[in-house]
C-alpha positions as CSV (number, residue, x, y, z in Angstrom):
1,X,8.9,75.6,83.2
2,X,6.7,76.4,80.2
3,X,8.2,74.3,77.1
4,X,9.0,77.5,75.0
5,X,9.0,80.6,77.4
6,X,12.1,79.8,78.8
7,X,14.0,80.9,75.7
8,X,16.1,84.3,75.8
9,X,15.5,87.8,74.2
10,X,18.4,86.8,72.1
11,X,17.0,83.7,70.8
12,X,14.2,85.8,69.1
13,X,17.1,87.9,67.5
14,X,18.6,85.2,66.0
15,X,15.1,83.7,64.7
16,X,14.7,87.1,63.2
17,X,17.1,87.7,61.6
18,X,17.5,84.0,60.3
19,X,18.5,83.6,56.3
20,X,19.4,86.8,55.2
21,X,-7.3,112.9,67.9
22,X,-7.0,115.2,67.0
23,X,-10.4,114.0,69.1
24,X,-12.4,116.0,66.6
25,X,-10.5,119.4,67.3
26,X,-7.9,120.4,64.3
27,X,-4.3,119.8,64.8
28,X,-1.5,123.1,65.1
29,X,0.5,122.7,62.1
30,X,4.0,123.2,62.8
31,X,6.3,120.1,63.9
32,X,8.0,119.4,67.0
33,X,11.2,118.3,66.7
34,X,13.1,116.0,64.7
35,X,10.7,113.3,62.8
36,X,12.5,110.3,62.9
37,X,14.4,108.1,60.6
38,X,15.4,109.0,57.3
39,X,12.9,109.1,54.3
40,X,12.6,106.3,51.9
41,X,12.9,107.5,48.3
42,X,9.5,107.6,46.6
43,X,8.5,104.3,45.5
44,X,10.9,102.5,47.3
45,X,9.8,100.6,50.5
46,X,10.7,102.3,53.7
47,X,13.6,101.2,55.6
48,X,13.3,100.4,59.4
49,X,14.5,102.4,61.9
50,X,17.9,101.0,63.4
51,X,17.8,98.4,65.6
52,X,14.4,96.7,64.0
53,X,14.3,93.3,61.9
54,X,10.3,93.9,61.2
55,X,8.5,94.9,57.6
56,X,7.3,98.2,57.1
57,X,4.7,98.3,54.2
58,X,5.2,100.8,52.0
59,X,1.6,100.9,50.9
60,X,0.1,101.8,54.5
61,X,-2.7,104.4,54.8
62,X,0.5,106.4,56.8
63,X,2.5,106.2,53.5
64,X,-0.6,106.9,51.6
65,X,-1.0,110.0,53.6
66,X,2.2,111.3,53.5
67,X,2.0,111.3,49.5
68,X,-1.5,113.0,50.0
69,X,0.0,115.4,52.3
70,X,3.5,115.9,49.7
71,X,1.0,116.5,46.8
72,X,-1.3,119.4,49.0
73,X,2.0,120.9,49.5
74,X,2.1,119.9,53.4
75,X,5.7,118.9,53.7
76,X,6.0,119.7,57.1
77,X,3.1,117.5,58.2
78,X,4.5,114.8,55.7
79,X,7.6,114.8,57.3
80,X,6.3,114.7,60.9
81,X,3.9,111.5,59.8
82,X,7.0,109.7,58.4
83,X,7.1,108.8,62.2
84,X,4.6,106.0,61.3
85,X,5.2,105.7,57.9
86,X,8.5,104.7,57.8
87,X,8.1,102.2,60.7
88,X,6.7,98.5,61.2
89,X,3.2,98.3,62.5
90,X,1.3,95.0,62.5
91,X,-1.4,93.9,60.2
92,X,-4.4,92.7,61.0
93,X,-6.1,90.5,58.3
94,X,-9.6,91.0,58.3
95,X,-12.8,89.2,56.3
96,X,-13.7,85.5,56.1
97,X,-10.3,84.9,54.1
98,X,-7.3,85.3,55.4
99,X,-5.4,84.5,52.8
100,X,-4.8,87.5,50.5
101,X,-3.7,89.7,53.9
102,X,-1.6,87.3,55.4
103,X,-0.1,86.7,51.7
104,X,0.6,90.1,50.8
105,X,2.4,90.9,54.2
106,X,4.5,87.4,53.8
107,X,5.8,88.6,50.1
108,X,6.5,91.8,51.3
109,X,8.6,90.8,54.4
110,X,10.2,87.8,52.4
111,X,11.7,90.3,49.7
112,X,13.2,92.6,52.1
113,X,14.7,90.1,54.2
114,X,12.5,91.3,57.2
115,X,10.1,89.5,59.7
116,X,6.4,89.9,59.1
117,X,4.1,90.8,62.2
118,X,0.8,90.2,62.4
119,X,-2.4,90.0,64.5
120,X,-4.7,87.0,64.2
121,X,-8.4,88.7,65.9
122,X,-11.3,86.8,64.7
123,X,-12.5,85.3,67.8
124,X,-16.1,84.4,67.9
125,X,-18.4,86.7,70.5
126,X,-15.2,89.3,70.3
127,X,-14.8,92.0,71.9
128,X,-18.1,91.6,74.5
129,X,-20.2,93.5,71.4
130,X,-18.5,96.7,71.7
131,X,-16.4,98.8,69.1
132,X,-14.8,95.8,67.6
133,X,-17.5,93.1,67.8
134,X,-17.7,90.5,65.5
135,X,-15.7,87.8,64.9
136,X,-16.1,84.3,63.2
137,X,-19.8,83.0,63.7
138,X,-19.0,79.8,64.9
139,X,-16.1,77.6,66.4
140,X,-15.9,75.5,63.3
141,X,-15.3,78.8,61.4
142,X,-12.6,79.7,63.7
143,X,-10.7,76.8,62.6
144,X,-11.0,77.1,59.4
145,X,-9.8,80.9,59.5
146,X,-6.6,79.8,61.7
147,X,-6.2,77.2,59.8
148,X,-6.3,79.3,56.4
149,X,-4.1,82.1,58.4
150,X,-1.2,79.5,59.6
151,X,-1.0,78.0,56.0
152,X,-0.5,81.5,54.2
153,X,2.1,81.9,57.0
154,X,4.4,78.7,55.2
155,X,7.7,79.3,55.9
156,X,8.3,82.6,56.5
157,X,9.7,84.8,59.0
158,X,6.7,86.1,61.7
159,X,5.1,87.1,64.9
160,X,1.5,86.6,65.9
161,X,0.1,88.4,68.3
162,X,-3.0,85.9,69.4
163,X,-6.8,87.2,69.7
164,X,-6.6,90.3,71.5
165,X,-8.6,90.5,74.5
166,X,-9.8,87.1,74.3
167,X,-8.0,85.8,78.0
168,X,-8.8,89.2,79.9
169,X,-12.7,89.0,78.4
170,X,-12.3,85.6,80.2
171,X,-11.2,86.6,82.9
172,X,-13.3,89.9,83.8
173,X,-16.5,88.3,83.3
174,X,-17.3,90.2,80.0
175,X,-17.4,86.9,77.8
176,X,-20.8,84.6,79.2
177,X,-20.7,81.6,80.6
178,X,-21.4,79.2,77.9
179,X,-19.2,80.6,75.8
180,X,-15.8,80.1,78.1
181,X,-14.9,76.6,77.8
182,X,-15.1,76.5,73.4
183,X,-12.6,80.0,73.7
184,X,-10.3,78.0,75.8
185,X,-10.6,75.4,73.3
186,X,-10.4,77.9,70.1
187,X,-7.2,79.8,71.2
188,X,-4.9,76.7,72.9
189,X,-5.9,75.4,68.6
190,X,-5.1,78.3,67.5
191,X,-1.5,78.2,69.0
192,X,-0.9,74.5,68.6
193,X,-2.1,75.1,64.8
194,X,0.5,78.7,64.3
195,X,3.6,76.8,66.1
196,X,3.6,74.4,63.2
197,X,5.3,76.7,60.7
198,X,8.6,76.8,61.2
199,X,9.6,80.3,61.4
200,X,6.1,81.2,63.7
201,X,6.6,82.8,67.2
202,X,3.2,83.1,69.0
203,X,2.1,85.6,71.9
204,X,-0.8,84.9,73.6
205,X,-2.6,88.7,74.2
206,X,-2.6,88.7,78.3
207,X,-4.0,92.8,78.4
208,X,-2.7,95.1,80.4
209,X,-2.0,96.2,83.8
210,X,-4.7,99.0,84.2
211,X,-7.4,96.0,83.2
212,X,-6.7,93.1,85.3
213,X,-4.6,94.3,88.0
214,X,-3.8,91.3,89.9
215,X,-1.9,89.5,87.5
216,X,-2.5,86.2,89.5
217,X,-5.7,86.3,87.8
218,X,-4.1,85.9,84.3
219,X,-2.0,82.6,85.2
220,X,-4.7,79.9,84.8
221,X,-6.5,81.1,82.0
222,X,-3.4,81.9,80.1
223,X,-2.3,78.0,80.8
224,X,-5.3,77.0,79.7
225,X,-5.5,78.8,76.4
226,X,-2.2,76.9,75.6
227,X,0.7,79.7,76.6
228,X,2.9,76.8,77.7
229,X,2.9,76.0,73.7
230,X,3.0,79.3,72.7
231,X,6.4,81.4,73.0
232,X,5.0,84.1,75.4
233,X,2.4,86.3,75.9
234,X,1.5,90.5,74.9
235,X,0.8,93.4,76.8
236,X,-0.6,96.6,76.0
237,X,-2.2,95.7,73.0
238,X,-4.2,98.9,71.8
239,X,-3.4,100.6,75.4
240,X,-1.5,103.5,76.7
241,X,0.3,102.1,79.6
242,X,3.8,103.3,80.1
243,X,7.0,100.7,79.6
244,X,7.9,100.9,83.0
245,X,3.9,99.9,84.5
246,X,3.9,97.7,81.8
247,X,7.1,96.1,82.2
248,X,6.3,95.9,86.4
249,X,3.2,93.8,85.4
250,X,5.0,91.5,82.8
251,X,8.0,90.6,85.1
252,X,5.0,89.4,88.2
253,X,3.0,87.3,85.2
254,X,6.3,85.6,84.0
255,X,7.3,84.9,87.2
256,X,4.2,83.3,88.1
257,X,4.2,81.3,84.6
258,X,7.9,80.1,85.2
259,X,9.5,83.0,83.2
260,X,7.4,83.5,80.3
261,X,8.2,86.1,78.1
262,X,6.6,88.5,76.7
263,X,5.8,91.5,74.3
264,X,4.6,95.3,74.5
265,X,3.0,97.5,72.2
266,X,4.5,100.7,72.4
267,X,2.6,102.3,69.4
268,X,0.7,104.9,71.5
269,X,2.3,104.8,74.8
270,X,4.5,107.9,74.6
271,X,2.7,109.9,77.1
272,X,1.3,107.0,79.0
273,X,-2.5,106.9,79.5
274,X,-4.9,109.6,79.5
275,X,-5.2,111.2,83.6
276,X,-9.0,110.4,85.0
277,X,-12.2,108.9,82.4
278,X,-11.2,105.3,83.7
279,X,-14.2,104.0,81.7
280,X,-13.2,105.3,78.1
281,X,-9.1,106.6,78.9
282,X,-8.6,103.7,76.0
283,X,-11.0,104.9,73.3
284,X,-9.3,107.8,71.3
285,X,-7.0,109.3,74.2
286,X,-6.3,112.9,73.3
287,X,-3.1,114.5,73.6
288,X,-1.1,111.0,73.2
289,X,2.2,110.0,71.4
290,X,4.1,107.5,69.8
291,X,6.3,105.1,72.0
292,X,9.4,103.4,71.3
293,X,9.9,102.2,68.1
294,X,9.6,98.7,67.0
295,X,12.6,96.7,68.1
296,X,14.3,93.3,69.5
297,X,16.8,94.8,71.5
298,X,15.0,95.8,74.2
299,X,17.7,95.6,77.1
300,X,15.2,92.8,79.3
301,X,15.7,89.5,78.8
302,X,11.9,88.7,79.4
303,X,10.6,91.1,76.8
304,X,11.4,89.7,73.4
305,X,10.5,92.9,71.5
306,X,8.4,96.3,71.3
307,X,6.3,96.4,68.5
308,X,3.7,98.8,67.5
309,X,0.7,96.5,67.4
310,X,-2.3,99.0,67.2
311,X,-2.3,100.8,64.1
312,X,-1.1,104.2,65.1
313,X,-3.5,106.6,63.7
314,X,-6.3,104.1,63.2
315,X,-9.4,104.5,65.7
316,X,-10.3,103.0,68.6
317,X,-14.3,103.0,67.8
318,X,-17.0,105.8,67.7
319,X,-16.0,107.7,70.9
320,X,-14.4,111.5,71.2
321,X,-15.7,112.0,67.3
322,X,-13.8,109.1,66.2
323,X,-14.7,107.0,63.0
324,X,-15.5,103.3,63.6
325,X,-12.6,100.8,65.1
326,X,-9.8,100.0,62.8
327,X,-10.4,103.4,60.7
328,X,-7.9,105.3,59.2
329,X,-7.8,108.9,60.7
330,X,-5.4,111.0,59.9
331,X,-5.9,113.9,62.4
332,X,-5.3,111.7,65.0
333,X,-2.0,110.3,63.6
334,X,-0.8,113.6,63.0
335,X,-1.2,114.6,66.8
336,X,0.7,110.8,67.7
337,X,3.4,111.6,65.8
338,X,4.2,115.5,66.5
339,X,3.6,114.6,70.4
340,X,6.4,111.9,69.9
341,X,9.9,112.4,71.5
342,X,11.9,110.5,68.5
């Protein structure tokens, strides 16, 4: 049995806690339903919604929208937005340094007693060249940015959600040959290198069930990008899939890798994935929605939390009249939070 998969749901609480899209069309303007947790007062940082230990940054683009959208006089679309807003989302430091990102999210989750969540996605050759292609130019520039990334980390309370995509690029034959063996190399580092802060809990991204169906097909490549070492793995990272397709997949993977646990981002699964367009159903959905907030009490002892890992209202790349991958767009995010059930 993996070294530290075998731990429970609870465990993670108690780490936790420790120490204290629009697609280009306009959106209708009137809300549906109630809009989620109560507001924070203006200048104050948001509050998490019940049930969550994770940071919300008050200085989001959703919180900068909704005090774009309060000073236009749009109070009912301010209100529905608070959906996002005034929930945790992960960060995903970008740039050469590290540093300042990871440092800023660390402050902000230290002073409100919270537990920071991040994304560490600088892979070299990411991404196969697509939307999000880029990525650290070399393996000895990789190091250095986990290395840099784990440091800012110190002590604090986090969660890491490990190069998405890298493992299922692996696996579907997207990433070329002579490139394989140095990411293997990179992300079992990258682990070993995050699990020495103390207060670190590391999920190795494993896709999604819509991607590589036979989950059989995960299990070596996973071991070998160190998920023995690591304290799980994620699913549905920037995907649509519903918790319960999701959930089907992650119980077969964790069986086969002695009961791993595991992840899911719920940030945009609401309305589970977009029927037909196989090829691009990922790449700005219309008509999607928010999924279950970001918690640790999930009721399944393999899945250690939902978390909203994709940015809700940031794009997917240049498809369906999108801006480019990891931009802010706030028609989009309206339509995910008004289609949301809570």
């Amino acid at each position: 049995m993996p070294r530290r998969t075998a731990v429970t749901a609870l465990t993670l609480a108690a780490v936790l806690l420790l120490g204290g899209a629009g697609c280009g069309e306009p959106e209708e303007t009137e809300g549906r339903g109630p809009v989620g947790p109560p507001r924070a007062k203006t200048g104050s940082a948001a509050q998490p919604a019940a049930g969550s230990p994770f940071w919300v940054d008050p200085d989001s683009e959703a919180a900068r929208q909704v005090k774009r959208y309060e000073s236009q006089g749009r109070t009912a679309d301010a209100d529905v937005l608070r959906r996002i807003s005034e929930r945790p989302v992960a960060d995903w430091p970008a740039h050469d340094d590290p540093v300042p990102d990871v440092g800023k999210v660390v402050k902000g989750a230290k002073a409100a007693g919270r537990t920071a969540v991040l994304v560490a996605y600088n892979i070299p050759h990411r991404d196969c060249g697509m939307y999000s292609a880029g990525g650290a130019p070399d393996a000895a520039a990789y190091r250095e940015w986990i290395d840099a990334f784990a440091g800012a980390l110190g002590d604090a309370r986090a969660v890491v959600v490990l190069e998405p995509d890298a493992v299922p690029h692996l696996v579907d034959g997207c990433t070329p040959a002579q490139y394989q063996d140095e990411r293997y190399e990179l992300l079992a580092g990258a682990v070993e290198r995050l699990k020495r802060q103390p207060n670190t809990r590391v999920y190795l991204d494993a896709g999604n069930p819509a991607w590589i169906a036979d989950a059989g097909k995960l299990v070596e490549p996973l071991r070998r990008a160190g998920v023995a070492r690591a304290d799980g793995f994620a699913l549905n990272v920037s995907n649509f899939q519903t918790n319960a397709a999701v959930k089907g997949f992650g119980a077969r993977l964790s069986g086969l890798l002695g009961s791993a646990h595991y992840t899911v981002d719920t940030s945009r699964n609401g309305q589970g994935p977009l029927p037909g367009d196989r090829d691009q159903a990922w790449c700005n959905p219309p008509g999607r929605a928010l999924g279950t907030p970001p918690t640790d009490r999930t009721g399944d002892p393999l899945v250690d939390a939902y978390l909203w890992i994709k940015r809700p209202g940031e794009s997917d790349g240049t498809c369906r009249g999108g801006p480019a991958a990891g931009t802010w767009w706030p028609d989009y995010a309206l339509g995910l939070a008004r289609r949301a059930e809570g």
